[in-house]
Structure formats: C-alpha cells, structure tokens
C-alpha positions as CSV (number, residue, x, y, z in Angstrom):
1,X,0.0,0.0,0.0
2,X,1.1,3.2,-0.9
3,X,2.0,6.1,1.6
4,X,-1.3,8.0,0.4
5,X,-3.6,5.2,0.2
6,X,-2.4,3.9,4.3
7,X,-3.2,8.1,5.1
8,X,-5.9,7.5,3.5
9,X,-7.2,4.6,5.2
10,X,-6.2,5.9,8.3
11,X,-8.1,9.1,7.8
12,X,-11.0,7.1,7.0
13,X,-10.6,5.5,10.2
14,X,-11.1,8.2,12.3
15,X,-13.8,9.4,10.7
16,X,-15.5,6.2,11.4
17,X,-14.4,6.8,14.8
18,X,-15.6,10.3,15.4
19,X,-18.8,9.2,13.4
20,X,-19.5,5.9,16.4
21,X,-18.7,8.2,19.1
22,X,-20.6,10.9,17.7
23,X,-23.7,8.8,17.0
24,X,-23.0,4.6,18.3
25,X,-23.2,2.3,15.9
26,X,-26.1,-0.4,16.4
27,X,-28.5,1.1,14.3
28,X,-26.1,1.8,11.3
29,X,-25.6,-0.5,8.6
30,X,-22.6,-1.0,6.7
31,X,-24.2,0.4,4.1
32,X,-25.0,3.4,6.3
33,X,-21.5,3.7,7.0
34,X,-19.8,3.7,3.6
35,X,-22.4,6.1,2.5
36,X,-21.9,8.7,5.6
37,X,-17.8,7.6,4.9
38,X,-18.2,8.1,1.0
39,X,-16.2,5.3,0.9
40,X,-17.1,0.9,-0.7
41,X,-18.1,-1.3,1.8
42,X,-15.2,-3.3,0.1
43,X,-12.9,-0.1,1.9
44,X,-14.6,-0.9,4.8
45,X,-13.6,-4.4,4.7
46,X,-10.5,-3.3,4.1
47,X,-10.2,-1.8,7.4
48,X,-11.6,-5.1,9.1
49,X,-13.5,-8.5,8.3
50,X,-17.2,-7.4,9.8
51,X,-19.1,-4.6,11.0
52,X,-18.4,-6.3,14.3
53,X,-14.2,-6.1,14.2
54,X,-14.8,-2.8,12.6
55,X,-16.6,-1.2,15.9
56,X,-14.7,-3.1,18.2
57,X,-11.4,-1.9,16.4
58,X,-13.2,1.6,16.9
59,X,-13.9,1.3,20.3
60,X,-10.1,0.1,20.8
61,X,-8.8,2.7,19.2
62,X,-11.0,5.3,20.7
63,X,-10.1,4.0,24.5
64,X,-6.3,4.0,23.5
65,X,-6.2,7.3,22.6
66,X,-7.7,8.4,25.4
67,X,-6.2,6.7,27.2
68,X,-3.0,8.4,26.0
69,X,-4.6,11.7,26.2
70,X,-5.5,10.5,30.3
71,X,-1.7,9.7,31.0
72,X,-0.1,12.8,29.5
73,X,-2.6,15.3,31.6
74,X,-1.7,13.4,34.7
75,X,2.1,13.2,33.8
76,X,1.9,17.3,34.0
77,X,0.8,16.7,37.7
78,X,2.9,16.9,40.6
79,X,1.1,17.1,43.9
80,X,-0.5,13.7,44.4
81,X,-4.2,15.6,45.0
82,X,-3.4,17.0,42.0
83,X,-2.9,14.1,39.8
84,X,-5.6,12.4,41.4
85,X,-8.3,15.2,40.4
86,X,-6.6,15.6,37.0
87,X,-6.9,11.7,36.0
88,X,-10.3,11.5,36.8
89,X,-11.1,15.5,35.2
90,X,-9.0,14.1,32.5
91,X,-11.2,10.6,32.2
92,X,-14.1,12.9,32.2
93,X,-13.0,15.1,29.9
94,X,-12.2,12.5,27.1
95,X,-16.0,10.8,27.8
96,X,-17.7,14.0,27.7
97,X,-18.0,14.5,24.2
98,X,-19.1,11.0,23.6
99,X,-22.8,10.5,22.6
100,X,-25.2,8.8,25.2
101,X,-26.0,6.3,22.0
102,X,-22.7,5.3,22.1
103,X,-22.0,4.1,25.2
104,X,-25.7,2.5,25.8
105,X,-24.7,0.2,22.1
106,X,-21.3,-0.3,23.6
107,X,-22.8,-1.9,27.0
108,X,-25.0,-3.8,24.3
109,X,-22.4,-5.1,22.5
110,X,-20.5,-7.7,24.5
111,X,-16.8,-7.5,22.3
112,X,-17.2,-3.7,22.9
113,X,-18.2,-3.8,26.1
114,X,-15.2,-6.1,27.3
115,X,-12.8,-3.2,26.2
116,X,-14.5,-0.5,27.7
117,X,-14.4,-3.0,31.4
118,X,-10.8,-3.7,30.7
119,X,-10.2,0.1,30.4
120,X,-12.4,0.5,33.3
121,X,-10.3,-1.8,35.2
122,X,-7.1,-0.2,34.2
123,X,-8.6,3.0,35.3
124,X,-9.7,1.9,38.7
125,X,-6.0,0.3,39.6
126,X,-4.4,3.6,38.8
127,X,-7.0,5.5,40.8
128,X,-5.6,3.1,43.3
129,X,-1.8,3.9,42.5
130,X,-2.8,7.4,43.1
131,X,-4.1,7.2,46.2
132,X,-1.5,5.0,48.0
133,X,0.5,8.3,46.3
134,X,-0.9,10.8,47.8
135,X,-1.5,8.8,51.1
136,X,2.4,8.2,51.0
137,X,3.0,11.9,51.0
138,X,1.0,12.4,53.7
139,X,-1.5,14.9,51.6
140,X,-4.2,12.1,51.6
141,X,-5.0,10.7,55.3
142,X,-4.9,7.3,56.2
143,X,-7.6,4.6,54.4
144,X,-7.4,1.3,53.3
145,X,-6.6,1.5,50.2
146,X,-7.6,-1.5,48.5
147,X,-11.0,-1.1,49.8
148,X,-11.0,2.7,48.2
149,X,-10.1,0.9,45.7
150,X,-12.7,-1.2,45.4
151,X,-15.3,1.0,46.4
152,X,-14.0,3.5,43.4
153,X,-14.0,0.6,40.9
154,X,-17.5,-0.8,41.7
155,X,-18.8,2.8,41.1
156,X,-16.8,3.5,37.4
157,X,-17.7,0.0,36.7
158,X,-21.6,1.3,37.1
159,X,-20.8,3.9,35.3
160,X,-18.9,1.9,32.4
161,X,-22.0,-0.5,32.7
162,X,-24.7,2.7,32.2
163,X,-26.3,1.9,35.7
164,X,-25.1,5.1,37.1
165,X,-26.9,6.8,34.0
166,X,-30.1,5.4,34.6
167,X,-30.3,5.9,38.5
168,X,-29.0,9.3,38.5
169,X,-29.4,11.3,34.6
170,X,-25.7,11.9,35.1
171,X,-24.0,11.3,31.7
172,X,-20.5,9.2,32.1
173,X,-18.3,12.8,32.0
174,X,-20.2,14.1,34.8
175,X,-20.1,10.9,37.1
176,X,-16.6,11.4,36.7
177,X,-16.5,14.5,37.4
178,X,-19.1,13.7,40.5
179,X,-16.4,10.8,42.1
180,X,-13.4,13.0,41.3
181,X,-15.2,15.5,44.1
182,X,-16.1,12.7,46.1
183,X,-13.0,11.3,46.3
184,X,-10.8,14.2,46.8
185,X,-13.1,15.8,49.6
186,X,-13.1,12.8,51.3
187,X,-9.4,12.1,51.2
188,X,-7.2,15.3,52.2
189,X,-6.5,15.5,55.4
190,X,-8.6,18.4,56.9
C-alpha cells in the first residue's frame, strides 16, 4: 500500500471513529456507514472482516487514545491531590464528548463492552496507584486503600455499565466528574 492510500485509510478510520462516538453504531448498517464515509463497503472491509471487528477496532482505538490523552494530563501533575483530580477531570474530559448512544450500544455489545471493562479496570488500579500516592505523602490521610479501591471501581464499573446513567441522569463525564469530588473531599486531610 502506498503512503497515500495507508493516510488515506487511516483518515477514513477516524472518521469512522468520530462518526461511532458521535452517533454509536447499532443502528447503522454497513451500508449506512460507507455512505456517511463516502467510501465501498469493500474499503470498509479493508479496514476489518465485519461490522463487528470494525466497531470493536473503533472502540479500541477510541479508548487507547484516550487513554494516551489520560496519561499525559496526569504526567503534568505533581502534587498527588493534583494528579488524582486531574486523572479523573481528565477521564471525564475525554467521555464527555461522547454520545449517550454510544456508550448505551457499547454496553450492548459484548466484544465492545469487554474493552470499555478492561479500560475501566485499568482506570480503577491507577485510581488506586494514586491514592497509595498521595497517602504516601501524607496529603491524603490514612484509608485502606484497597478497599478505596474497590469501592472506586465498583462505582466507574456502574458507570462503564450505564447503571449510574439510569439511577442518577448523570452522563458518564459528569459521574466522573461527581467521584473526582467525592474522592478528593473525602481524602485530604482536613
């Protein structure tokens, strides 16, 4: 492949990308999304086998590059209440121009939602590495940490699951933006 045609294809990519996030994806076709693309389904195919590798590549993609986006917000952190308010500002940040669509066809679609409960995973155990931080320095006071933990974890893994959504009418960036308060006014030493 040429050096145009793999920008290409990788342009097209995110534009399939933006266009799931923007809108989800179980009600569109393939056909609906080489038309929207103004690409072949055979391009499409090109980029994976189904519609169903296709979102899940998406949704991979998507969560990696937020991911990245995440770490390099928190790497300009220094005070461990600091980095513990920018990771989860930062987690809410990257979710908050997400459509609601999207995540409620992600927690419908089991390959998609096993990558969004791996990322929420990840996320909770370095919640936890932030804690055990900022308790080290002596800014946070003492807790058990791995029941924080848990007790963090258990609530992004309702929000990853859309149960927060549907008890409270708080989209995913603001229940982020909710535990981030939570968490840091219940862990600085007064």
């Amino acid at each position: 492949m040429t050096g145009r045609g793999a920008a290409r294809r990788s342009a097209l990519f995110e534009e399939l990308v933006a266009l799931l996030v923007g809108e989800g994806f179980a009600r569109l076709t393939l056909d609906d999304l080489a038309a929207r693309l103004r690409c072949s389904k055979r391009t499409l195919y090109g980029l994976a086998g189904s519609k169903e590798q296709l979102v899940r590549a998406a949704v991979v993609h998507f969560f990696r590059r937020a991911t990245a986006r995440v770490e390099a917000v928190l790497a300009a952190a220094t005070d461990p209440a600091e980095r513990l308010a920018a990771y989860l500002r930062a987690v809410s940040a990257e979710l908050a121009p997400v459509s609601p669509q999207f995540f409620d066809d992600v927690a419908a679609f089991e390959p998609a939602a096993e990558v969004y409960e791996r990322n929420t995973r990840a996320a909770a155990g370095r919640v936890q590495q932030l804690i055990e931080e900022g308790v080290r320095a002596g800014v946070f006071r003492e807790v058990h940490v791995t029941f924080a933990a848990d007790v963090i974890s258990s609530v992004m893994v309702r929000i990853q699951r859309r149960q927060v959504a549907a008890a409270t009418g708080l989209a995913d960036a603001e229940a982020y933006d909710q535990l981030a308060e939570l968490l840091l006014s219940g862990l600085r030493k007064a």
